[in-house]
TILOGU-854541 format. One record per residue (C-alpha): residue in one letter; x, y, z. Coordinates in steps of 0.001 Angstrom, whole numbers, padded with zeros to 6 digits, always signed. Example, Ala and Ser with C-alpha at 12.3 -4.5 7.8 and 13.67 -1.06 7.14 Angstrom:
A+012300-004500+007800;S+013670-001060+007140;
END
This chain:
X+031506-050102-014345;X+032636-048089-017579;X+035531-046494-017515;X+036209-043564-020025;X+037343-040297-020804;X+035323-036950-020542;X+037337-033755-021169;X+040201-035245-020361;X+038905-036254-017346;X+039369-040054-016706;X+035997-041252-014581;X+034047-044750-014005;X+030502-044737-014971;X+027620-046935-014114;X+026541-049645-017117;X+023748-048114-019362;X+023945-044825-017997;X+023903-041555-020819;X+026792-040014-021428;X+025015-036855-019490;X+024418-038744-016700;X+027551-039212-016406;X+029057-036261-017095;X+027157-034548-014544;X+027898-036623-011786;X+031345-035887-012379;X+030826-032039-012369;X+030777-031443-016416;X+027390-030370-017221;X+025929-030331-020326;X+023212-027839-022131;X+019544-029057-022789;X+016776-027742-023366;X+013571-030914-024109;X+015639-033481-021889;X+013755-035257-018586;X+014450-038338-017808;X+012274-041127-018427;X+009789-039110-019927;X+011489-036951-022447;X+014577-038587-023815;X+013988-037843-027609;X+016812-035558-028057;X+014511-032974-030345;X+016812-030273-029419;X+020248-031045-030325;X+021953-029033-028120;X+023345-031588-025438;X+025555-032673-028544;X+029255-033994-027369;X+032086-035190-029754;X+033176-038799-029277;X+036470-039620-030836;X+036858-041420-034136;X+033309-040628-035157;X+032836-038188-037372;X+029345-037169-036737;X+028420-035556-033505;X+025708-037518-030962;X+023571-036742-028436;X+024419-037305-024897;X+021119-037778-024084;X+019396-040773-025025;X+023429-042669-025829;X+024995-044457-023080;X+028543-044736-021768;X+030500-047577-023182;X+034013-048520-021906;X+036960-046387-023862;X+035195-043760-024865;X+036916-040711-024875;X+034125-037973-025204;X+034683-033961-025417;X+031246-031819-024263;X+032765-028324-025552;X+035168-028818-028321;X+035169-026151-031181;X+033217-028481-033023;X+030428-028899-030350;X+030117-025311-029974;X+030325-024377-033210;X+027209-026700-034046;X+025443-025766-030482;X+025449-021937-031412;X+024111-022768-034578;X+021610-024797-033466;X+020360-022597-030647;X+020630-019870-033619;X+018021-021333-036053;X+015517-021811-032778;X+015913-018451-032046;X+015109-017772-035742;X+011682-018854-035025;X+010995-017711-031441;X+010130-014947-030425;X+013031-012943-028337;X+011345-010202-026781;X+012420-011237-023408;X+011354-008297-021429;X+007849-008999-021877;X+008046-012525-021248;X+006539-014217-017889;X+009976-016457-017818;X+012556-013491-018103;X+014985-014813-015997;X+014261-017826-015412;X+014114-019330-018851;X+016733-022251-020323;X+016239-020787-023956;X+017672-017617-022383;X+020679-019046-020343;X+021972-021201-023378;X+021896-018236-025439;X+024084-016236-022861;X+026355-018943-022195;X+027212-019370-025713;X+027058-015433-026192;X+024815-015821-029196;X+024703-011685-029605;X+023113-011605-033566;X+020220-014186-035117;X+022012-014692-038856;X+018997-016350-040020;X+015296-014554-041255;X+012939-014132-037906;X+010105-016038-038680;X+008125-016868-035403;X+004101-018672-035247;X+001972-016838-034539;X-001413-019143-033432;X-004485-017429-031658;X-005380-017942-028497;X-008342-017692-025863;X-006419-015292-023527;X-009557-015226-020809;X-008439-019363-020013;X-006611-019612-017118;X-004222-021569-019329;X-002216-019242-021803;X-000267-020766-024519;X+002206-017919-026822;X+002498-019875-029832;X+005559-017695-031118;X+007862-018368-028297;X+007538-022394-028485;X+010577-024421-029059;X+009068-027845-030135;X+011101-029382-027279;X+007618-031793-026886;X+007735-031491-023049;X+004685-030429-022424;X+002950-033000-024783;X+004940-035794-023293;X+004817-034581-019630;X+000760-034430-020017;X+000836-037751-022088;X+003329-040011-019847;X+002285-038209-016579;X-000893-037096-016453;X-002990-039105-019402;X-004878-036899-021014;X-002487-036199-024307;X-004143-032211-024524;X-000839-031687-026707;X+000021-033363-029764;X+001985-032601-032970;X+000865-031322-036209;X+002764-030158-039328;X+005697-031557-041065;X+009113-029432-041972;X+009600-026509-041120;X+005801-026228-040007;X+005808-028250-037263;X+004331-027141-034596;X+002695-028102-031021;X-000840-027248-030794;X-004029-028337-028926;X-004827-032327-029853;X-007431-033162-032324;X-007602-029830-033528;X-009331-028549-031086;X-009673-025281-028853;X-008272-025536-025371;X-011555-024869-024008;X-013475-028034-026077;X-010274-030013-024651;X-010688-032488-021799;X-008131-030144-019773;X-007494-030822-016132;X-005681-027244-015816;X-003119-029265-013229;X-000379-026886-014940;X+002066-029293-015186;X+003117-028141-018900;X+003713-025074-017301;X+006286-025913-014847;X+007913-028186-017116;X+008162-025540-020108;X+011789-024693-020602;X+010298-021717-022010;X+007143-018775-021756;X+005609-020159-024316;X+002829-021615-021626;X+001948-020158-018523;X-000948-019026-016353;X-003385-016030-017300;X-001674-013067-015362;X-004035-011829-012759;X-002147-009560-011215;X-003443-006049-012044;X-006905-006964-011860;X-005580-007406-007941;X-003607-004261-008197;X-006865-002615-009494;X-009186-004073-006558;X-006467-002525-004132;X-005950+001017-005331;X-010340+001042-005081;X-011224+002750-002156;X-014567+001183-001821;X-013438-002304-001940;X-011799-004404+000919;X-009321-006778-000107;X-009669-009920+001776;X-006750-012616+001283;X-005810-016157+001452;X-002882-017837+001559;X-002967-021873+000728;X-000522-024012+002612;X+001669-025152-000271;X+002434-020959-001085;X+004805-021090+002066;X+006623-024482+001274;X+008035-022896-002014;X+007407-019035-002159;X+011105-017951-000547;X+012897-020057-003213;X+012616-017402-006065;X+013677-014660-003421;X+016718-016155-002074;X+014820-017163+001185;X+016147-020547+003380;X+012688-022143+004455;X+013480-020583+008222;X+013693-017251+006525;X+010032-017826+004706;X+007218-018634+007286;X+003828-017512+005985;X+003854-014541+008847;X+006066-012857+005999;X+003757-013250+003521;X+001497-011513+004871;X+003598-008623+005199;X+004508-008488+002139;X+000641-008305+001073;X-000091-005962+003845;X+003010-003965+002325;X+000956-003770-000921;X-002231-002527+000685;X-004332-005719+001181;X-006680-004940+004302;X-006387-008129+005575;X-004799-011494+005635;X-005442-014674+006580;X-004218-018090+006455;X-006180-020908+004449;X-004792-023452+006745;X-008246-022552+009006;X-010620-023155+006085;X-008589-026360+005420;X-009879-027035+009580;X-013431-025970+007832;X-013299-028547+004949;X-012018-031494+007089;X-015121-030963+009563;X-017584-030853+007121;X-015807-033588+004979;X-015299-036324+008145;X-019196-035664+009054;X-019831-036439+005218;X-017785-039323+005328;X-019093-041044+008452;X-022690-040405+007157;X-022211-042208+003798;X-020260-044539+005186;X-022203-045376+008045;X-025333-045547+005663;X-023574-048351+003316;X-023504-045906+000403;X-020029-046335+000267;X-019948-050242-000096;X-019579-050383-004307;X-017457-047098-005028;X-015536-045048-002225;X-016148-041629-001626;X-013106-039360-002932;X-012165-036055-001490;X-013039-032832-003573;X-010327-030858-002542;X-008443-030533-005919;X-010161-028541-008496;X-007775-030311-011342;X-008787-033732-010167;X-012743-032416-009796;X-012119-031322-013822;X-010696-034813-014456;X-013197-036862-012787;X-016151-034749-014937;X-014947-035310-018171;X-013726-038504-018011;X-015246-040626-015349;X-018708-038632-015181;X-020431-041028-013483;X-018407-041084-010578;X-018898-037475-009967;X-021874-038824-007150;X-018692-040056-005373;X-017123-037250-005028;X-017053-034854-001540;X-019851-031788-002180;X-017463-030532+000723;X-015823-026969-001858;X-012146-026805-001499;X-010431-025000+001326;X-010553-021816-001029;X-013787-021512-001828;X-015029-022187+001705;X-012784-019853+002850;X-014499-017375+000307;X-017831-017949+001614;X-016968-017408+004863;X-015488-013955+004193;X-018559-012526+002231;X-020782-013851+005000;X-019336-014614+008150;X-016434-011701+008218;X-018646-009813+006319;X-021297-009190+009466;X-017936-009068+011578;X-017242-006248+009766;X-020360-004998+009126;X-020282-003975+005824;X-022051-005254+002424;X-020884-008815+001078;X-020151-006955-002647;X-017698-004527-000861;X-015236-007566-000043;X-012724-008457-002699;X-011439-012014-001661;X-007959-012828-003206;X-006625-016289-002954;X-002748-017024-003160;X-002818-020068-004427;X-000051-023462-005902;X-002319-023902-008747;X-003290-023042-012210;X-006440-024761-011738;X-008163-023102-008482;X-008420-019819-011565;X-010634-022460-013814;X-011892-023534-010145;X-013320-020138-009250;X-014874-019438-012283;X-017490-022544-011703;X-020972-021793-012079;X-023109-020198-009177;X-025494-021799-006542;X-027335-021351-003952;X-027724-017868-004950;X-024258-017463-003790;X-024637-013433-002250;X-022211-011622-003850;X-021282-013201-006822;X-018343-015951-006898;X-017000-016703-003287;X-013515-016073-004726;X-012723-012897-006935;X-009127-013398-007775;X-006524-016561-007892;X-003124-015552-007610;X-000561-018186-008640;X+002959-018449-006349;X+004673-017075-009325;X+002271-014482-009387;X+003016-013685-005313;X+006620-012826-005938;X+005814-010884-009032;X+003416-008344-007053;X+006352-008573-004241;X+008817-007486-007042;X+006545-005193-008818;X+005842-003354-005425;X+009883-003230-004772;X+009145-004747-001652;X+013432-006782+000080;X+012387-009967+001353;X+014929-009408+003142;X+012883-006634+005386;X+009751-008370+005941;X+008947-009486+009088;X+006833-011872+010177;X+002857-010999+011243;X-000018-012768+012195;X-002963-013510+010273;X-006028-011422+011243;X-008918-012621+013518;X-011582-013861+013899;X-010221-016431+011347;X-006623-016564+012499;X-006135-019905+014526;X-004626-023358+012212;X-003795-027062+013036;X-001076-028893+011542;X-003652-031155+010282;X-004683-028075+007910;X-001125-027245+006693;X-000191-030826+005643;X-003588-030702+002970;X-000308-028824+000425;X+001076-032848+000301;X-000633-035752-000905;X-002277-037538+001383;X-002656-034896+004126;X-006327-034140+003131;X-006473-037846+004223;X-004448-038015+007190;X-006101-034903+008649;X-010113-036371+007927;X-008991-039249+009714;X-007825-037804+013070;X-011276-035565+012953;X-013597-039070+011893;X-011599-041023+014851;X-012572-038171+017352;X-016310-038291+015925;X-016695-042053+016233;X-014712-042349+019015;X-015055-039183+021368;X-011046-038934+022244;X-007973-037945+019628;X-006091-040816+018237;X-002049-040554+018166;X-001330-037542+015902;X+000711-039466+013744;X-001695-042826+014014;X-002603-042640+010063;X+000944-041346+008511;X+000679-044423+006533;X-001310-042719+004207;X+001814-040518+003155;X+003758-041211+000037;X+006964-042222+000072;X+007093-040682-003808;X+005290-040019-006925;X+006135-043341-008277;X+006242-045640-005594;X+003605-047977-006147;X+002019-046517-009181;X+001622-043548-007131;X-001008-045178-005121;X-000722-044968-001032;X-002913-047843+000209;X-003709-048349+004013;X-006023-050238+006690;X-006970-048381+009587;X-009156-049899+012458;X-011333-047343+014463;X-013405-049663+017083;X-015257-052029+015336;X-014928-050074+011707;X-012897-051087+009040;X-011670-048390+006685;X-009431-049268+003563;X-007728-045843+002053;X-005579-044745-000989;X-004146-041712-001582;X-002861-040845-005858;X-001744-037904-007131;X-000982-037571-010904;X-003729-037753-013189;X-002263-040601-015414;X-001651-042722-011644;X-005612-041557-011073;X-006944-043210-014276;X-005203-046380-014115;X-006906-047073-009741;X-010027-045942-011488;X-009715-048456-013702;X-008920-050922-011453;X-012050-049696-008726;X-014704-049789-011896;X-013379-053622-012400;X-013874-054771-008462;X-010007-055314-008572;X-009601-053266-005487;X-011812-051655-002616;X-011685-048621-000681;X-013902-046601+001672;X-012327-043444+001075;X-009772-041950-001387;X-007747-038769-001738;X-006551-037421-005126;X-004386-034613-006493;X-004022-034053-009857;X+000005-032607-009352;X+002460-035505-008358;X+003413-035113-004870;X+000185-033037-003817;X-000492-029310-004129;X+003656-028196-003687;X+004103-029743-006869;X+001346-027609-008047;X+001138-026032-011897;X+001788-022355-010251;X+004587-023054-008181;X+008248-021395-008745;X+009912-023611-011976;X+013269-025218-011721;X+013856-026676-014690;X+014585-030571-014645;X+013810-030435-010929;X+011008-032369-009227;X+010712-030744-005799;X+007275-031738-004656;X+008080-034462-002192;X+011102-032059-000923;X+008401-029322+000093;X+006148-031775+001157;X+008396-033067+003710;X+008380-029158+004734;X+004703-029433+005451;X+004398-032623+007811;X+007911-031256+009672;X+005411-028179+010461;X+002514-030255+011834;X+005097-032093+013636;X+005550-028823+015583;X+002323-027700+016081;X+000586-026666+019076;X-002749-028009+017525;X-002765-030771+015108;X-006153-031810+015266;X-009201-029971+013316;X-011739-030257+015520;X-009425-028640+018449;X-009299-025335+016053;X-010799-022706+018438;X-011758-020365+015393;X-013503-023232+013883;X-015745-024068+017342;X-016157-020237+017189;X-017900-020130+013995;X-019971-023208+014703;X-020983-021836+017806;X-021918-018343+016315;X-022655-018732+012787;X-023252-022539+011373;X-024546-024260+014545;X-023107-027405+013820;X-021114-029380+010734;X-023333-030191+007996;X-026241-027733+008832;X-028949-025738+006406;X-026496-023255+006534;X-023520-025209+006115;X-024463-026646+003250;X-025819-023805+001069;X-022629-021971+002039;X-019405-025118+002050;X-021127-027636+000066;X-021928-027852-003589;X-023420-030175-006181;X-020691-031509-008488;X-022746-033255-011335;X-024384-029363-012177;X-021321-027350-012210;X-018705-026977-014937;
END
């Protein structure tokens, strides 16, 4: 242990720890605005400056570590006087219209400024301005970045695919688009993830909202909407809602509130995807297509993105099973549509969705002649929920919670846990060990597929399940940069599965690129543990026990993998975009 002085407060510190680790476990926090730790500790900023005595120059606290004696001070005249200046000049060259900004109140920039009561810029105002493709799903404002090199290291370190990179010198440094390139020639997974770990708006998704508004206020459409499974494990946290005071019930209240027609939970076409994926699995399996590469689950559009630009000829591999969200909107333009009895181009399907990349995801490239254009008209982003709850003036505090409509309305647990990695997995497994076997395994007989956390193991969940005489070998990644390297290792024979799940976000869709921000928090695994408590609970937790999903066998598909099945929730990978 260390022992030393902070603010005249005499502590013990771990060896090799930074001085801001260890202020802040003693309760003295410190400003920052580029620091995360292990991935970001470059101290570009300069604002989590501290005084130590007898040195004349001021250091950063985060990337310097405690030695015994020190006697450091975290808010002397001196340290603010340099902080304010500092934050001054990057203010110089952002740009502070906060009101129009899709972080406004939720922004570091803008809580270091207030808590050092910055109230006048002395320098000249010179923000970059860079131009921008503002119909990608992905929306970078050029004038309000700080250099802070998150997302460039966060896509780098994390995720592997170094979209970001540096360019400039002086006072014209910038962050742009590697290889000078346009974000739509880059290999771009859309996972997001600079996004969420922006301390600023100077990324964030393309706002959707009022093309939703405009959908509603039409008289001759009928909005039709989703909500995915991860929206409810982090939705309440930007409305001061405790997870008991946030089911998904509520939700849909609030969108009912705001004159959606109907609402239904994607947890049932989740049921849908895991029938038509376990029949596709068995079949390949069972056929020995399966014994060089496994066959990987095509839930996550990011991952789907990844896997196409970088590993193309693995795409065969890959589950023509569509997401949960695009089954779900085939189903309504078809299915509900006859239940309704009204045209297919009269439904407006709007999905509520974790993720930055289910936008990119619905904009794919048509087949089958898919009836009324895309299955999916609009992607809403969680952020973009509890903007349209704000925007409406709806109190959480006064919604109530509702059902989701029929005929769709019935879930299992085994469709909520698909928001965590792994539970796309988990949940294929209890529906293949009913098909092979004719009776339900344990509920919880292939948990071992869950992560324990983003890095355990290189972020690779390996198991060995047994189901009769069939062996089955499984991994579950998430993380893109976790997703190359077992790639890497399956393309040189180093390891074998049958069957593999991957997200592109660490820790599954709650850690998704559209979820609520909390800056230097990592809350994926937190709301992940959310999702399996709720399967725990459930009355169903099996896919195949869905009665909505027997229903529309029994009255519309006929059985899992038919003619019909597959021209509506199946695709061909290797064509689209």
């Amino acid at each position: 242990m260390v022992n030393m002085i902070i603010d005249g407060k005499q502590i013990s510190a771990e060896e090799n720890i930074t001085i801001m680790e260890a202020a802040e476990r003693n309760g003295i926090p410190i400003p920052k605005l580029c620091y995360l730790k292990g991935i970001n500790e470059i101290a570009a900023c300069r604002v989590c400056v501290v005084e130590l005595e007898g040195k004349e120059k001021l250091i950063t606290s985060c990337n310097n570590v405690v030695k015994d004696g020190m006697v450091i001070y975290t808010n002397s005249p001196k340290v603010r006087n340099h902080r304010r200046n500092t934050v001054q000049l990057l203010l110089s060259q952002h740009d502070n219209r906060c009101v129009v900004c899709p972080r406004n109140g939720n922004c570091q920039l803008q809580q270091v400024a207030c808590d050092l009561n910055i109230l006048d810029i002395p320098f000249m105002q010179e923000p970059e301005y860079q131009p921008w493709d503002k119909k990608f799903p992905l929306i970078r404002n050029s004038a309000k970045c700080i250099k802070c090199m998150l997302c460039e290291q966060v896509c780098d370190k994390i995720q592997g695919l170094g979209i970001w990179d540096v360019e400039g010198t002086g006072s014209r440094t910038t962050v742009n688009v590697a290889g000078h390139k346009t974000i739509r020639e880059a290999d771009c997974a859309l996972c997001g993830q600079c996004i969420t770990h922006c301390p600023v708006g100077a990324l964030s998704e393309r706002d959707d909202t009022e093309k939703v508004w405009d959908a509603i206020e039409n008289k001759d459409r009928i909005v039709v909407a989703q909500v995915a499974p991860a929206v409810r494990a982090a939705w309440g946290e930007e409305l001061g809602l405790t997870d008991e005071d946030a089911p998904v019930g509520k939700i849909f209240d609030a969108l009912k509130l705001m004159g959606v027609d109907y609402a239904f939970d994607t947890v049932f076409s989740a049921d849908l995807t895991i029938m038509e994926e376990s029949t596709e699995f068995i079949k390949r399996f069972t056929s020995g297509e399966l014994k060089e590469r496994p066959m990987f689950t095509s839930c996550c559009p990011g991952w789907v993105r990844f896997v196409k630009t970088q590993f193309p000829y693995m795409v065969n591999y890959l589950s023509t099973a569509k997401s949960p969200q695009q089954m779900f909107g085939a189903v309504m333009k078809t299915y509900f549509a006859e239940k309704l009895g009204v045209s297919p181009d009269q439904i407006f399907t709007l999905s509520i969705m974790p993720c930055v990349a289910k936008k990119g995801e619905r904009e794919m490239d048509l087949f089958y002649g898919e009836y009324a254009g895309h299955d999916v008209d609009a992607v809403l982003t969680t952020r973009e929920l509890v903007k349209m709850i704000r925007s409406a003036h709806i109190r959480p505090d006064t919604l109530v919670e509702i059902p989701g409509d029929s005929p769709m309305h019935a879930g299992t647990g085994a469709g909520v846990i698909f928001g965590a990695t792994g539970g796309v997995m988990e949940a294929a497994l209890r529906t293949a060990y009913f098909a092979l076997k004719g009776e339900n395994p344990p509920a919880d007989a292939f948990k071992a597929v869950r992560s324990g956390g983003f890095q355990e193991n290189a972020g690779v969940q390996e198991a060995e399940f047994a189901i009769g005489d069939i062996k089955l070998r499984t991994a579950a990644v998430s993380g893109l940069g976790n997703t190359r390297r077992l790639l890497q290792q399956i393309e040189r024979g180093e390891v074998h599965y049958d069957f593999v799940e991957v997200m592109a976000c660490p820790g599954g869709c709650v850690g998704g690129g559209g979820q609520p921000i909390h800056d230097g928090e990592e809350l994926a695994f937190a709301r992940g543990k959310k999702l399996y408590a709720l399967d725990a609970k459930a009355e169903l937790r099996y896919s195949h026990e869905n009665p909505d999903i027997r229903e529309i066998y029994s009255d519309f598909f006929g059985k899992t993998m038919s003619h019909k099945a597959h021209m509506l929730l199946h695709t061909e990978h290797w064509k689209n975009k």
